[in-house]
C-alpha positions, -999 to +999 in steps of 0.1 A: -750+647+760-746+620+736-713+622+718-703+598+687-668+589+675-669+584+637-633+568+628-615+541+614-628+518+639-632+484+620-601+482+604-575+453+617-544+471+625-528+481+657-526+518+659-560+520+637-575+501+675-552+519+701-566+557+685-601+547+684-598+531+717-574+569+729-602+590+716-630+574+733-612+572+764-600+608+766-633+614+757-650+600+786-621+615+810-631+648+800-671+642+800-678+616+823-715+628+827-720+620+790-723+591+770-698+585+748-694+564+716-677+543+688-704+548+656-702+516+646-706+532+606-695+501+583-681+505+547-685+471+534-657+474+511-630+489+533-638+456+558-635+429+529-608+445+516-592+447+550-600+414+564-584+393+526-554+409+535-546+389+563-552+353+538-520+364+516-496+342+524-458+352+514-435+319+510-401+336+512-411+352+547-437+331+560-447+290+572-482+274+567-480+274+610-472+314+608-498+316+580-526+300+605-513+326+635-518+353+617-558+347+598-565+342+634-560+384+642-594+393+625-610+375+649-586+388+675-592+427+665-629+420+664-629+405+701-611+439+711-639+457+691-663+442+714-642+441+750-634+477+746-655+501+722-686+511+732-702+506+701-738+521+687-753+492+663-740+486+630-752+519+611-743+519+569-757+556+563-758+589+571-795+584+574-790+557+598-758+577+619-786+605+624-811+585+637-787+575+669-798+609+674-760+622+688-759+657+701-719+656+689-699+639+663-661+641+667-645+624+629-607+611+634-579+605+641-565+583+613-566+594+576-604+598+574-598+627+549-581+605+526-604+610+494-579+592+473-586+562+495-613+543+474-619+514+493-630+536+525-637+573+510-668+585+524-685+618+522-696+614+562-658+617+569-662+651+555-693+659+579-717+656+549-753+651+558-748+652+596-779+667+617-757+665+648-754+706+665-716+696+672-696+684+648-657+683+657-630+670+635-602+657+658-567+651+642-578+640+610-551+630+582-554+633+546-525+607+545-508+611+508-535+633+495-517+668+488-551+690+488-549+698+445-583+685+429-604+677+459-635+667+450-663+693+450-683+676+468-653+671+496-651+713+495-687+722+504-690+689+527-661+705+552-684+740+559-702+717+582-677+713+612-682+732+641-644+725+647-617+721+628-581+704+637-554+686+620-529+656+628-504+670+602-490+705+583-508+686+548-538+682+562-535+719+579-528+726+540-557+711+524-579+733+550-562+762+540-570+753+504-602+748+504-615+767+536-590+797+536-586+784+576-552+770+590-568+751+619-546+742+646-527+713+654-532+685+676-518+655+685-525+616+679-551+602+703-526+576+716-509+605+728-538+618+755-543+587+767-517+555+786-523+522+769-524+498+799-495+474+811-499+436+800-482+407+818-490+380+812-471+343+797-468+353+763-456+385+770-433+371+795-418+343+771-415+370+741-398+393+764-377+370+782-347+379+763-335+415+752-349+418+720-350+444+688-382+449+677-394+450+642-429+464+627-436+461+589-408+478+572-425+474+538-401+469+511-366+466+527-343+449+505-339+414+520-300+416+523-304+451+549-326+435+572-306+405+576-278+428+578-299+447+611-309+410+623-272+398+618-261+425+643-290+421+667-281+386+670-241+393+675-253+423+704-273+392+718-304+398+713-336+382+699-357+398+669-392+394+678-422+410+648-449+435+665-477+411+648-459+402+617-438+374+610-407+367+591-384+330+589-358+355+602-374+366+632-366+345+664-401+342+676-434+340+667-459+373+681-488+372+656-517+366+675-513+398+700-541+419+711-537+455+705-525+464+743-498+432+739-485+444+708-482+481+725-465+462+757-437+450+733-430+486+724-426+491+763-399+467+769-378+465+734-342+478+731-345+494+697-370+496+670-375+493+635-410+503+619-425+518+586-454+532+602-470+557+611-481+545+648-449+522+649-434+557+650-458+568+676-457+542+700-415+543+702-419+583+708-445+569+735-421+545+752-389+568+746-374+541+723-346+549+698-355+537+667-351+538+627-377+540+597-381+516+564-411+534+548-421+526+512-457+534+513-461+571+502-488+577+528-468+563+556-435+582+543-456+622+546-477+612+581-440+597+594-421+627+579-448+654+591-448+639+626-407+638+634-408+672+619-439+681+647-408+672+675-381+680+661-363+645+660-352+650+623-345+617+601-341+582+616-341+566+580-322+531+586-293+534+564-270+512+551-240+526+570-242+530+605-276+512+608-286+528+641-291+565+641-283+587+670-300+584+706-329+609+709-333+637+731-363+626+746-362+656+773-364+679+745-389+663+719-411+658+756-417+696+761-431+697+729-450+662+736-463+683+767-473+713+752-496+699+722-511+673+750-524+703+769-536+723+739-552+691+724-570+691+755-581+722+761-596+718+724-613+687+729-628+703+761-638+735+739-652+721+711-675+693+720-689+723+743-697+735+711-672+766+707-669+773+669-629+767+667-617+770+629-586+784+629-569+814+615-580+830+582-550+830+555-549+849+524-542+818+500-587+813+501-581+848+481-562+835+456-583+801+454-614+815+443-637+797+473-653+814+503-642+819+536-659+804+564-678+828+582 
């Protein structure tokens, strides 16, 4: 069996790497008779978009020798790519996916059902036009879209899974919006599978001293973070940035490969993140840690997931800037329990079991049809 992972695959951020890398490795852990890829499907103007990003160059947080560290991480991401995806040829259709002839197509993690995002919004994200028997939508987000004027198009595209799953309670609502289905909740792919050690120098000299990590906390008024840094540096410890940099940071870590920025998660004493996957890879390494979101996106996949395991708020506050320890006993049952029933869905569906949730009443009131 051929089986093709359609995701957010080319985009040059850490956790957008680490659950396209998760997937395909789980993937192959459960099927190792099968082939398994990375559809290499390219939306030109999701890459450019993605890749001027990194040429911005802030002059209150940045220098011209940070500046040059940090164009160098498309290339860096893109070396990754190529190292550890097993990637079909460039493909920029639905014509073209079909013709690599898959006999399943799995479509997430990440917010691929984002049809507010207009730089990557693609109706094949939605299963539209895909020959494939198997089609399997693993924990796909609709990041800030709240499921209230979905595109037509978008409604009749999503009778075509096989399989139906959700990251998030508002992407388990947009399903029941348009399908009349609650499908059932899974977990992150960086959950199923261990992101491997790295030791190496520049690990070693980053983590030399205890250090607080931070990982774009968009928007944070400047005088609260040097208010955090202040007290890092008093505790004794170093602020390093998980592939960001800021004149306040003690060191420079921009030009880290996805499994060295993970590795600093590993060995950090506290954490400080405005992302969804910053959040993800602290639960991962049982870090405490506190949240700067600004990004409405970020804020209702962040929210949706401490909600999922019961941690409750870790907003960074102005007083008392660390929250309270987590019970990471407790929020690991659950951890546990979704990893096994995330499984056993993966395992089900690209088998080809027709999984699509329970039936609500709500498709009554919605006026659409209910899958069969």
């Amino acid at each position: 069996m051929k089986i093709g992972i359609i995701t957010h695959h080319c985009i040059n951020n850490y956790g957008a790497f680490l659950q396209g890398w998760a997937l395909q490795e789980k993937l192959k852990a459960l099927f190792p008779q099968d082939e398994v890829y990375i559809i290499n499907y390219i939306i030109p103007k999701q890459n450019i978009i993605n890749i001027g990003g990194f040429f911005r160059y802030y002059p209150g947080r940045e220098t011209p020798v940070s500046w040059l560290n940090k164009v160098k991480q498309p290339s860096i991401f893109a070396k990754a790519r190529k190292d550890y995806y097993n990637m079909t040829r460039p493909v920029y259709s639905t014509a073209q996916i079909n013709s690599l002839d898959m006999d399943c197509i799995v479509i997430g993690s990440d917010e691929v059902w984002n049809y507010l995002d207009t730089k990557g919004y693609s109706l094949v994200k939605f299963s539209a036009g895909l020959k494939a028997k198997t089609i399997v939508a693993y924990a796909p987000s609709v990041g800030k879209s709240t499921g209230a004027d979905v595109p037509e198009d978008v409604k009749i595209a999503m009778h075509g899974f096989t399989a139906l799953s959700a990251r998030d309670a508002n992407t388990q609502a947009m399903c029941r919006e348009i399908l009349g289905t609650e499908p059932m909740m899974v977990c992150d792919p960086t959950f199923l599978t261990p992101t491997p050690e790295v030791d190496n120098e520049k690990i070693r000299r980053l983590t030399k001293r205890p250090y607080i990590l931070f990982y774009y906390c968009n928007g944070i008024e400047r005088a609260l973070k040097e208010k955090i840094i202040s007290a890092a540096h008093k505790k004794g410890y170093n602020v390093l940035g998980g592939g960001e940099y800021d004149k306040l940071y003690s060191d420079m870590a921009l030009d880290l490969t996805p499994f060295e920025w993970a590795q600093l998660f590993r060995k950090a004493e506290y954490v400080y993140t405005g992302t969804f996957h910053g959040v993800v890879f602290s639960i991962l390494n049982k870090k405490d840690f506190a949240v700067y979101a600004s990004i409405e996106s970020r804020v209702k996949k962040i929210e949706a997931l401490l909600a999922q395991f019961g941690i409750g708020n870790r907003d960074i506050v102005r007083e008392g800037i660390e929250n309270e320890p987590i019970d990471y006993d407790r929020v690991y049952r659950k951890i546990n329990r979704l990893r096994a029933d995330s499984e056993d869905y993966l395992l089900r569906a690209v088998n080809g079991e027709i999984i699509r949730g329970e039936s609500t009443d709500d498709k009554k009131q919605s006026g659409f049809e209910v899958l069969p």
